[in-house]
C-alpha positions in Angstrom: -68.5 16.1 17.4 -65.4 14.5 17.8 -63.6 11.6 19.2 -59.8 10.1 19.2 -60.0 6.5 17.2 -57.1 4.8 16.0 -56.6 6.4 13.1 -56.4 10.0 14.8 -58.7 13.0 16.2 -62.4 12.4 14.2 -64.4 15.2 14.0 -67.8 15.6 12.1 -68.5 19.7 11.0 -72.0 20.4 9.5 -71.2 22.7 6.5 -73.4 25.8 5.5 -74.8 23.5 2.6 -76.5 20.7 4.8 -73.9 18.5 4.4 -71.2 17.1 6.9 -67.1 17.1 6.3 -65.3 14.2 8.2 -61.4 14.9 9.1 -59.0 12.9 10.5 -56.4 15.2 12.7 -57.5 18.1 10.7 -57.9 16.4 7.2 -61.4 16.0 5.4 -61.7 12.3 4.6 -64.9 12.3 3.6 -67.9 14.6 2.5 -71.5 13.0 3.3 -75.1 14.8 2.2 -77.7 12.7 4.9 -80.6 14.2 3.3 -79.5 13.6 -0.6 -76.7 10.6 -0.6 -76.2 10.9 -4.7 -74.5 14.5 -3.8 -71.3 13.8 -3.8 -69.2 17.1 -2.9 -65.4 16.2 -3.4 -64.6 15.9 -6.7 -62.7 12.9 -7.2 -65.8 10.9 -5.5 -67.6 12.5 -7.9 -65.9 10.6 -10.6 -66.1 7.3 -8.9 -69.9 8.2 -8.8 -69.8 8.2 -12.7 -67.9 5.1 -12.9 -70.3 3.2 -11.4 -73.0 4.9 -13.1 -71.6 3.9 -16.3 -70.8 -0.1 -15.0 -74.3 -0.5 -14.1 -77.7 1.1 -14.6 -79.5 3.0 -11.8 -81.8 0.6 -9.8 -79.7 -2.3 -11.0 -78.4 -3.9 -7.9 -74.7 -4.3 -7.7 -71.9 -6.2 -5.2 -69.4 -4.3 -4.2 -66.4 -4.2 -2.3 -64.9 -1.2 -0.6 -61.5 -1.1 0.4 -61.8 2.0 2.8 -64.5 3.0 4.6 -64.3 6.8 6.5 -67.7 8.4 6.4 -69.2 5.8 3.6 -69.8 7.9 1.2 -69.8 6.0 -2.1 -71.7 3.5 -0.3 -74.3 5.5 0.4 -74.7 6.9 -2.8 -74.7 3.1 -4.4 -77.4 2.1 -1.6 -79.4 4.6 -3.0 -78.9 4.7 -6.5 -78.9 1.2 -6.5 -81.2 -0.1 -4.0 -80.4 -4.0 -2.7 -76.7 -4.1 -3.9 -74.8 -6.5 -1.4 -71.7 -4.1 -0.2 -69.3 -4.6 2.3 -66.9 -2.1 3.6 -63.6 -3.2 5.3 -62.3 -0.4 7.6 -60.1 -1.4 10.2 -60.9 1.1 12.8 -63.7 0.2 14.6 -64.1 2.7 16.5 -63.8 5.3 13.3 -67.1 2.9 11.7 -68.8 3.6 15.5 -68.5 7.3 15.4 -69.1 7.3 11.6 -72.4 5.4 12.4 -73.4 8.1 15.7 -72.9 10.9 13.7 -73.8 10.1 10.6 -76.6 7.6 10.8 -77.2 4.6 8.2 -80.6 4.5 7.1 -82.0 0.9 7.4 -81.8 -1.6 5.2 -78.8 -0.1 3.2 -76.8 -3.3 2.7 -73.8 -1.7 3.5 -71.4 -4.7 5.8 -68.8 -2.6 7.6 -66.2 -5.3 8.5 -63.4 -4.4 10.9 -60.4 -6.0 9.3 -58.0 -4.2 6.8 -58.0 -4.5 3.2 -55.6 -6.9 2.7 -56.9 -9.2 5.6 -60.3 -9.0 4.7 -60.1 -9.4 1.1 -59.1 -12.7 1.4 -61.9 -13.5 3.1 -64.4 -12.9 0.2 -65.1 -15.3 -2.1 -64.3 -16.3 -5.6 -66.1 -14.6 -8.6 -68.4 -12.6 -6.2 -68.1 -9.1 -6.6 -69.4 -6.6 -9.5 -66.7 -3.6 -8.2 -63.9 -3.3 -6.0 -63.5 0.1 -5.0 -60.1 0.9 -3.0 -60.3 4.0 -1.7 -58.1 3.7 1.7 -55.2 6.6 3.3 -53.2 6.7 6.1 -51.6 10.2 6.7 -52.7 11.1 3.5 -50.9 8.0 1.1 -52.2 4.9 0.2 -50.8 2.0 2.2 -47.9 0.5 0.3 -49.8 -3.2 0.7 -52.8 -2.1 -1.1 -51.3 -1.1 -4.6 -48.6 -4.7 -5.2 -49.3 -7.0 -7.4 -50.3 -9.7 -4.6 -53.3 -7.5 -3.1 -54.3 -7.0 -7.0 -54.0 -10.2 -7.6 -56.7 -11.0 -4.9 -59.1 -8.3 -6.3 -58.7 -10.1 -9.2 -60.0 -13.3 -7.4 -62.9 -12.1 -5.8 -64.0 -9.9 -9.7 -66.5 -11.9 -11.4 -65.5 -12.2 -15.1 -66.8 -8.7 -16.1 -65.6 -7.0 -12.9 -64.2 -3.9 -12.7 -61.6 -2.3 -10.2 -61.9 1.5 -9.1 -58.8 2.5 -7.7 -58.3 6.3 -5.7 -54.8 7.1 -6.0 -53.0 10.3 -5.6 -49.4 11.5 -7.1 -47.8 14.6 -8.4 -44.2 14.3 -9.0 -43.0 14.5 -12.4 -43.2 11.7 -14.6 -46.1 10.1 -12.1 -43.9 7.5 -10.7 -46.3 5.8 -8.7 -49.2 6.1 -10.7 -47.3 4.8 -13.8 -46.2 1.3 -11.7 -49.1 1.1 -10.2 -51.0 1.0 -13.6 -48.4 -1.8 -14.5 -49.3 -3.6 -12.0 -53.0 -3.6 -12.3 -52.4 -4.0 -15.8 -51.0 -7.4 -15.4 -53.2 -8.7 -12.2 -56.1 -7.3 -14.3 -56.3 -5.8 -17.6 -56.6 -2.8 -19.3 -58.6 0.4 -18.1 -58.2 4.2 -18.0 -57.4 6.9 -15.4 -59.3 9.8 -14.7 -57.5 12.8 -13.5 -57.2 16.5 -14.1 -55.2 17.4 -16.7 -52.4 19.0 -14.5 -52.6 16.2 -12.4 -51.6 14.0 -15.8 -49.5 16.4 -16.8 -47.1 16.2 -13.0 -47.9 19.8 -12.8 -49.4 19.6 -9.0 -50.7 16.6 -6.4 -53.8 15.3 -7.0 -56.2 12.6 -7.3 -55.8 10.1 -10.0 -58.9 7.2 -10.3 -58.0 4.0 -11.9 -60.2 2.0 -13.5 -59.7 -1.8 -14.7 -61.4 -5.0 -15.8 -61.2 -8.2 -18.0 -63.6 -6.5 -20.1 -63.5 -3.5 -21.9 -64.2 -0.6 -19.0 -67.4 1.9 -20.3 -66.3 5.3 -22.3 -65.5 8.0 -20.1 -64.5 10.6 -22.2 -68.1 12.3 -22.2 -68.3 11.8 -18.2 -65.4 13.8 -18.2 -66.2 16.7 -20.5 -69.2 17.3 -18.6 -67.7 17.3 -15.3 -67.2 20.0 -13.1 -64.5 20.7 -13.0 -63.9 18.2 -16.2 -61.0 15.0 -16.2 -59.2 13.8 -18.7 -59.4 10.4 -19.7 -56.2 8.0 -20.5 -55.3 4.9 -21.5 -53.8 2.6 -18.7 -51.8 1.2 -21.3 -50.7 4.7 -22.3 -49.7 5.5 -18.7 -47.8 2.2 -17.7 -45.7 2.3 -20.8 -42.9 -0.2 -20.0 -43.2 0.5 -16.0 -42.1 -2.5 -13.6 -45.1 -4.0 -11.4 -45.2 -3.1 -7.8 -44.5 -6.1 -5.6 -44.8 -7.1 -1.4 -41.6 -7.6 -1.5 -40.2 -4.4 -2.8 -41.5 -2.3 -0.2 -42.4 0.8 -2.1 -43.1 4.1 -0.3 -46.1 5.4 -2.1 -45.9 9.6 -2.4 -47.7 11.4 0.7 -49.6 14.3 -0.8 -48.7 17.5 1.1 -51.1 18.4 3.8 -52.0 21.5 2.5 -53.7 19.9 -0.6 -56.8 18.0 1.1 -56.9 20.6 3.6 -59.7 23.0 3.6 
């Protein structure tokens, strides 16, 4: 299946494994399992899978907020592992979240809100204190949109955290030194508090493009380290505060260009 939405040429491929790969102009966004939602075959969901899992016990309901929507795969594994959490998705293409839906049907009763506004419209549309996780996980043409890593859009994911809250960032970089994920962390740092990133260790290292996750919170954020060493592959786990070092905050108005990964490195 396939259909041209605003974000580019959808298509839907069923895989030899039962599950289904969604692209955008050639590029897999998104990996979904319909009959088994807590299989999570890209890696770096995988990792946002046991950040959650260690934020909240299975069956404990959870609010989330996803910044990025694609195929819906982490809310789909939450609405399962976490049955009556209160999500809501904002995914500006509408007709992306209406193919999504065709092709890859919602069971009922999931709790997942797709809303049709991007993430920095939408997000201040949520209220105060409300949410247990904000999960940004949003790409155009395979970066992150400049708005959604400054210190104003952090700021409002900072609003709508309740006090023991905890951000979930996607990122990706790869040049040496990590330019953007090292400002980035300053920034979150400062609109948030401290965290970790989980990445491979090459990735860390600015030995090759990649993703990086970013986690933050008021509170301290949950171990990792033992997530990581039984991963497969496995992460590394780092301090934010080892990462930013003595970075400058990303801000609206300095319009940075965040890195485009090279297409060859989502592509499969």
């Amino acid at each position: 299946m396939e259909r041209r939405t605003a974000s580019g040429l959808a298509s839907v491929e069923a895989q030899h494994d039962g599950t289904f790969v969604l692209r955008i102009d050639g590029s897999p966004q998104s990996q979904v399992d319909l009959a088994d939602p807590t299989h999570l075959p890209f890696e770096y969901m995988r990792r946002i899978g046991d950040v959650v899992d260690a934020i909240a016990p299975r069956r404990q309901p959870v609010a989330v907020l996803h910044v990025g929507g694609a195929a819906l795969s982490i809310p789909r594994y939450v609405a399962v592992t976490r049955p009556r959490s209160r999500q809501i998705v904002l995914e500006p293409d509408e007709d992306l979240t209406e193919f999504v839906r065709e092709a890859l049907p919602l069971p009922k009763r999931t709790g997942i809100k797709v809303r049709p506004v991007t993430g920095r419209a939408g997000i201040g549309e949520v209220y105060d204190d409300s949410m247990d996780v904000v999960i940004l996980d949003a790409f155009e043409h395979e970066a992150v949109p400049a708005n959604l890593v400054t210190a104003e859009f952090f700021a409002e994911c900072a609003r709508v955290l309740r006090p023991t809250g905890v951000l979930v960032a996607n990122l990706i970089d790869g040049k040496a030194g990590l330019p953007f994920i090292r400002r980035t962390a300053a920034t979150v740092r400062a609109a948030i508090g401290a965290g970790v990133v989980l990445a491979e260790r090459k990735i860390l290292r600015g030995k090759g493009f990649g993703n990086v996750i970013m986690v933050a919170s008021r509170q301290p954020v949950p171990a990792m380290t033992d997530a990581g060493r039984r991963a497969q592959p496995p992460y590394d786990v780092m301090a934010l505060d080892e990462l930013a070092g003595k970075a400058a905050p990303l801000t609206d108005a300095e319009a940075y260009v965040p890195p485009r990964a090279p297409a060859s490195v989502f592509r499969s």
